[in-house]
C-alpha positions in Angstrom: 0.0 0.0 0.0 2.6 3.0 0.3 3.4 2.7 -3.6 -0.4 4.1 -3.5 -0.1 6.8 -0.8 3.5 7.6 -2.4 2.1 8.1 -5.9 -1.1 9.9 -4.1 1.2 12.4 -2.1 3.2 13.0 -5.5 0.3 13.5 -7.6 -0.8 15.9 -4.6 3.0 17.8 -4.8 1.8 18.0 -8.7 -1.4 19.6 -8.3 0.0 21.8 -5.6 3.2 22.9 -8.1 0.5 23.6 -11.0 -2.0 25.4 -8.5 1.1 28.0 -7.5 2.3 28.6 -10.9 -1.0 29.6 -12.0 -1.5 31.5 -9.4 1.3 33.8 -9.6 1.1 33.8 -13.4 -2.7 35.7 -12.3 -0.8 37.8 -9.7 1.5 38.7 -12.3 -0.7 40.2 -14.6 -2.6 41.8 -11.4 1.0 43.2 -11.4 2.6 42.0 -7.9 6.1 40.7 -8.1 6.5 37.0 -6.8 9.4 38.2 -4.1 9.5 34.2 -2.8 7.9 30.7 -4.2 8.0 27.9 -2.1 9.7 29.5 0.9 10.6 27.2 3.7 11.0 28.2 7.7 11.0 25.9 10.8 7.3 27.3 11.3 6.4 26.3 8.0 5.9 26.7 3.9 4.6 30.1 2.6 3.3 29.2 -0.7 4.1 33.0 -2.3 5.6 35.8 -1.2 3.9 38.6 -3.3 4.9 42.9 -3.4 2.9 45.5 -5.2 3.5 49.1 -4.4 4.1 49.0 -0.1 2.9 46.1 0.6 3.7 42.6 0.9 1.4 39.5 1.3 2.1 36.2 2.3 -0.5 33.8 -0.4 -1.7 30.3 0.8 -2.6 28.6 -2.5 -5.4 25.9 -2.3 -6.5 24.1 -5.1 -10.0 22.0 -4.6 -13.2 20.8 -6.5 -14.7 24.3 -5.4 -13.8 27.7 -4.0 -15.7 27.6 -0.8 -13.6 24.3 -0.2 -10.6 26.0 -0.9 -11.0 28.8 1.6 -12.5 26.4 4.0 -9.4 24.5 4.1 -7.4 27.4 5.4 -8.2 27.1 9.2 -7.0 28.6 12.5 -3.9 25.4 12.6 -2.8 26.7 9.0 -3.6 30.3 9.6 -1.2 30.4 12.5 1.6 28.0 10.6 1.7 30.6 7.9 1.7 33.9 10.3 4.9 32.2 12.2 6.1 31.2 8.7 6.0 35.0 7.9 7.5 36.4 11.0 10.6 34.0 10.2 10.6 35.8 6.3 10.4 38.8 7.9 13.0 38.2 10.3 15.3 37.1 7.3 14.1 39.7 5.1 14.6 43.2 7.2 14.0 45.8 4.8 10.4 44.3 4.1 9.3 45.2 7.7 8.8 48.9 6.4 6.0 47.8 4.3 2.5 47.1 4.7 1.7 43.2 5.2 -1.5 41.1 4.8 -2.3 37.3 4.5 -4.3 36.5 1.2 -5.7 33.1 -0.5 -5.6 32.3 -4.1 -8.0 29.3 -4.5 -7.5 27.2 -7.6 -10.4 25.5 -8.9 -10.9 23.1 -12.2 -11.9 25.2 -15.5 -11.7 28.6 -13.7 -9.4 31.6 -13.4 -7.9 31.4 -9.7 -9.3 33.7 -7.7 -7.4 35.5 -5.0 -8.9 37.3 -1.7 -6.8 39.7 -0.6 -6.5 40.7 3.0 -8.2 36.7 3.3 -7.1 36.5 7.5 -5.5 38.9 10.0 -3.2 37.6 12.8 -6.0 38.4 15.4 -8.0 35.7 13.3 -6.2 32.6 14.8 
Protein backbone atom coordinates (compact mmCIF):
# COMPACT_ATOMS: atom_id res chain seq x y z
CA UNK A 1 0.00 0.00 0.00
CA UNK A 2 2.64 3.00 0.26
CA UNK A 3 3.37 2.73 -3.62
CA UNK A 4 -0.37 4.09 -3.53
CA UNK A 5 -0.14 6.84 -0.81
CA UNK A 6 3.54 7.65 -2.42
CA UNK A 7 2.08 8.09 -5.92
CA UNK A 8 -1.08 9.88 -4.12
CA UNK A 9 1.21 12.37 -2.13
CA UNK A 10 3.20 13.00 -5.48
CA UNK A 11 0.33 13.55 -7.63
CA UNK A 12 -0.82 15.94 -4.56
CA UNK A 13 3.03 17.81 -4.79
CA UNK A 14 1.77 18.00 -8.66
CA UNK A 15 -1.44 19.65 -8.26
CA UNK A 16 0.00 21.81 -5.58
CA UNK A 17 3.19 22.87 -8.07
CA UNK A 18 0.55 23.57 -11.04
CA UNK A 19 -1.96 25.41 -8.54
CA UNK A 20 1.13 28.04 -7.49
CA UNK A 21 2.32 28.58 -10.92
CA UNK A 22 -1.00 29.58 -12.05
CA UNK A 23 -1.50 31.52 -9.36
CA UNK A 24 1.30 33.79 -9.63
CA UNK A 25 1.07 33.78 -13.35
CA UNK A 26 -2.66 35.70 -12.34
CA UNK A 27 -0.83 37.81 -9.67
CA UNK A 28 1.53 38.75 -12.31
CA UNK A 29 -0.70 40.19 -14.59
CA UNK A 30 -2.55 41.79 -11.45
CA UNK A 31 1.02 43.18 -11.40
CA UNK A 32 2.56 42.01 -7.90
CA UNK A 33 6.06 40.75 -8.06
CA UNK A 34 6.54 37.00 -6.76
CA UNK A 35 9.43 38.22 -4.09
CA UNK A 36 9.53 34.21 -2.81
CA UNK A 37 7.87 30.74 -4.20
CA UNK A 38 7.96 27.93 -2.14
CA UNK A 39 9.69 29.46 0.92
CA UNK A 40 10.60 27.20 3.69
CA UNK A 41 11.01 28.18 7.73
CA UNK A 42 11.02 25.94 10.84
CA UNK A 43 7.26 27.33 11.27
CA UNK A 44 6.40 26.28 8.02
CA UNK A 45 5.94 26.68 3.91
CA UNK A 46 4.55 30.08 2.59
CA UNK A 47 3.34 29.19 -0.73
CA UNK A 48 4.12 32.98 -2.34
CA UNK A 49 5.62 35.83 -1.24
CA UNK A 50 3.92 38.58 -3.28
CA UNK A 51 4.90 42.93 -3.39
CA UNK A 52 2.86 45.51 -5.24
CA UNK A 53 3.49 49.06 -4.38
CA UNK A 54 4.10 49.04 -0.10
CA UNK A 55 2.90 46.13 0.56
CA UNK A 56 3.75 42.57 0.87
CA UNK A 57 1.37 39.54 1.27
CA UNK A 58 2.08 36.17 2.33
CA UNK A 59 -0.46 33.79 -0.44
CA UNK A 60 -1.72 30.32 0.79
CA UNK A 61 -2.62 28.56 -2.54
CA UNK A 62 -5.36 25.93 -2.33
CA UNK A 63 -6.46 24.08 -5.13
CA UNK A 64 -9.95 21.99 -4.56
CA UNK A 65 -13.16 20.82 -6.48
CA UNK A 66 -14.69 24.29 -5.43
CA UNK A 67 -13.81 27.68 -3.99
CA UNK A 68 -15.72 27.63 -0.81
CA UNK A 69 -13.55 24.25 -0.16
CA UNK A 70 -10.56 26.04 -0.92
CA UNK A 71 -11.00 28.77 1.57
CA UNK A 72 -12.49 26.40 4.05
CA UNK A 73 -9.38 24.48 4.11
CA UNK A 74 -7.42 27.36 5.44
CA UNK A 75 -8.22 27.05 9.18
CA UNK A 76 -7.02 28.61 12.50
CA UNK A 77 -3.92 25.43 12.59
CA UNK A 78 -2.75 26.67 9.03
CA UNK A 79 -3.59 30.32 9.62
CA UNK A 80 -1.21 30.41 12.49
CA UNK A 81 1.64 27.99 10.57
CA UNK A 82 1.70 30.61 7.86
CA UNK A 83 1.68 33.88 10.26
CA UNK A 84 4.91 32.17 12.18
CA UNK A 85 6.08 31.21 8.67
CA UNK A 86 6.01 34.97 7.88
CA UNK A 87 7.50 36.36 10.96
CA UNK A 88 10.56 34.00 10.18
CA UNK A 89 10.58 35.77 6.31
CA UNK A 90 10.37 38.84 7.91
CA UNK A 91 13.00 38.18 10.28
CA UNK A 92 15.33 37.12 7.28
CA UNK A 93 14.11 39.75 5.06
CA UNK A 94 14.57 43.15 7.15
CA UNK A 95 13.96 45.80 4.82
CA UNK A 96 10.35 44.29 4.09
CA UNK A 97 9.34 45.20 7.72
CA UNK A 98 8.75 48.94 6.40
CA UNK A 99 5.97 47.81 4.31
CA UNK A 100 2.53 47.10 4.68
CA UNK A 101 1.74 43.17 5.24
CA UNK A 102 -1.49 41.07 4.78
CA UNK A 103 -2.27 37.29 4.52
CA UNK A 104 -4.26 36.53 1.18
CA UNK A 105 -5.73 33.13 -0.46
CA UNK A 106 -5.64 32.26 -4.11
CA UNK A 107 -7.96 29.30 -4.53
CA UNK A 108 -7.50 27.21 -7.57
CA UNK A 109 -10.42 25.51 -8.92
CA UNK A 110 -10.86 23.06 -12.17
CA UNK A 111 -11.87 25.16 -15.48
CA UNK A 112 -11.71 28.61 -13.68
CA UNK A 113 -9.36 31.64 -13.45
CA UNK A 114 -7.87 31.37 -9.69
CA UNK A 115 -9.32 33.69 -7.68
CA UNK A 116 -7.45 35.53 -4.97
CA UNK A 117 -8.86 37.27 -1.70
CA UNK A 118 -6.85 39.68 -0.57
CA UNK A 119 -6.46 40.71 3.05
CA UNK A 120 -8.25 36.74 3.34
CA UNK A 121 -7.12 36.54 7.50
CA UNK A 122 -5.52 38.93 10.01
CA UNK A 123 -3.20 37.56 12.82
CA UNK A 124 -5.98 38.43 15.37
CA UNK A 125 -8.02 35.68 13.29
CA UNK A 126 -6.25 32.56 14.84
Amino acid sequence: MTGGSSRQRQQAERRGHTAELRAATMLRLKGYRILDRRWKSPAGELDLVIRRGSTIAFVEVKTRPTADEALASVGPRQRQRIVSAAHHWLAENPAAMQCDCRFDIVTVTPYQWPRHIANAFAVDDQ
